[in-house]
N, C-alpha and C positions, 0 to 999 in steps of 0.2 A: 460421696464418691465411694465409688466400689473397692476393696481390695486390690481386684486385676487392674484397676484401673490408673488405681498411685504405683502402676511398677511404670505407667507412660513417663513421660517425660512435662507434656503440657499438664497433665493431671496432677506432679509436684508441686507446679508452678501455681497451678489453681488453689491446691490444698495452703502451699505456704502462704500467699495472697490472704485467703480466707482466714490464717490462723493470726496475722499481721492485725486483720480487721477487726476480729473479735477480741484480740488484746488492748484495741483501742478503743472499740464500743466498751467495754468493759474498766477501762481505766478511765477513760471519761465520764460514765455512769458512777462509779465508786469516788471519785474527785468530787464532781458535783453532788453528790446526794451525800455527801456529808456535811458540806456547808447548810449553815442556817439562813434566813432572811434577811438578815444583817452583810454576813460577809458574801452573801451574793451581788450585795448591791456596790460590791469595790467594781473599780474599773481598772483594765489589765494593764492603764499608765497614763496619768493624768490626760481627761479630756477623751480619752477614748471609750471604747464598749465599755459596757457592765460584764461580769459573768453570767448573771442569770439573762443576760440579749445574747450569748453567744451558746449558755445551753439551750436556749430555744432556736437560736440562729442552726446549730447541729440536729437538735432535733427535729426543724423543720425542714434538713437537708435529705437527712436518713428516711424521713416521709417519704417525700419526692422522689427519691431511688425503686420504691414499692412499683407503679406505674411504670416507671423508666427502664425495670430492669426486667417486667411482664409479672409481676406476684400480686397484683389487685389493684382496686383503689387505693387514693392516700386513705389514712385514717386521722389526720389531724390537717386539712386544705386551708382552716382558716388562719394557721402559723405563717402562712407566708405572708398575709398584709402587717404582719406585727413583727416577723425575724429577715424576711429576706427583700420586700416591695422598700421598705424604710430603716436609715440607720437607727440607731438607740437613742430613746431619750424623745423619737419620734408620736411613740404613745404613751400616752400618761399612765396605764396601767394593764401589766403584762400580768402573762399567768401565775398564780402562786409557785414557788418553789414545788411545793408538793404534787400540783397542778402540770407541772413540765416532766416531775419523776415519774408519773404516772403515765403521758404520754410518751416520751422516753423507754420505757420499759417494755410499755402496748406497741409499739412500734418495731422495737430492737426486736420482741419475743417473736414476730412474723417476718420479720425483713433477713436475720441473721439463718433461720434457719431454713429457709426458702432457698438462699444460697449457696447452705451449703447442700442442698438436696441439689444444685446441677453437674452434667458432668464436665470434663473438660470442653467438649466440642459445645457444648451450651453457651460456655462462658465466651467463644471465639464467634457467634452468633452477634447479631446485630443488636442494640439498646433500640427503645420505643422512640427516638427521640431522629432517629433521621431515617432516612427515604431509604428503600429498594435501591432507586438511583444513586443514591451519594455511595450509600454503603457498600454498592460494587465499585465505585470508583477508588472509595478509601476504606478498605477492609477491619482497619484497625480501629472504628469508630465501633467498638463490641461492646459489650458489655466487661469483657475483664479491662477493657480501658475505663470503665466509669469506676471498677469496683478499684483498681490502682487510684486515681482522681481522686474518689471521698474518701479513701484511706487516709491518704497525703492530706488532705484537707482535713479530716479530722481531727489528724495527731499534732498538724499546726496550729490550730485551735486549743487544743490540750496544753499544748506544750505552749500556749500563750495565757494560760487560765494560769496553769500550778505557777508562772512567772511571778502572777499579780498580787500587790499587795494585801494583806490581808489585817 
């Protein structure tokens, strides 16, 4: 966004939004990627996910926003039969640690700043994900609703990782 643009009103809202997102891409990024093999494989409270099912769980989410949000193909489609089609524990063996940082990184490095390249009126524009038809009926189905959405979803995730024992 432009200069002139953050003196708008919605263009704040976009900017803060964006700055919200990328202190959570980033603290989930710097969380995960300093656990090892080991303490990835705690689970955030007995019987439930592992960490490393919920940083691919994320980074299979943050994919799926690429397409959703108009910035390209996904770059990693076959996360979803392994993070989001089935709970954990579902497949016997998930990506390496390193394996997820890498896609995690290749993803964040195209998705975040695609982002923040729109302007406000961008962001108040329709997601790929529902119709002409619906989206005149319910305006609010935009894209700054998805970009609020995995925000929220993200930092619950976060904020359910750094919980879990280690």
């Amino acid at each position: 966004m432009t200069t002139s643009e953050l003196s708008q009103p919605q263009a704040r809202l976009a900017a803060a939004a964006l700055k919200a997102w990328k202190t959570n891409v980033d603290r989930a990024g710097k969380f995960f990627s300093s656990l090892n093999e080991e303490q990835l494989q705690a689970e955030v409270a007995p019987g439930k996910n592992r960490l490393l099912y919920l940083w691919g769980h994320l980074t299979a989410v943050n994919d799926a926003m690429l397409p959703l949000l108009g910035f390209g193909d996904r770059l990693h489609p076959e996360f979803d039969t392994i993070f989001i089609s089935v709970p954990d524990k579902s497949v016997p063996n998930l990506p390496s640690a390193k394996d997820l940082k890498n896609a995690w990184d290749e993803i964040n490095a195209k998705l975040t700043p695609a982002m923040q390249s729109l302007s406000a009126g961008d962001w108040l524009q329709k997601h790929n994900a529902v119709s002409e038809e619906d989206f005149a009926k319910e305006p609010d189905r935009n894209r700054f609703a998805i970009l609020l959405g995995r925000t929220n979803h993200l930092a619950y995730h976060v904020g359910q990782a750094i919980l879990a024992p280690r």
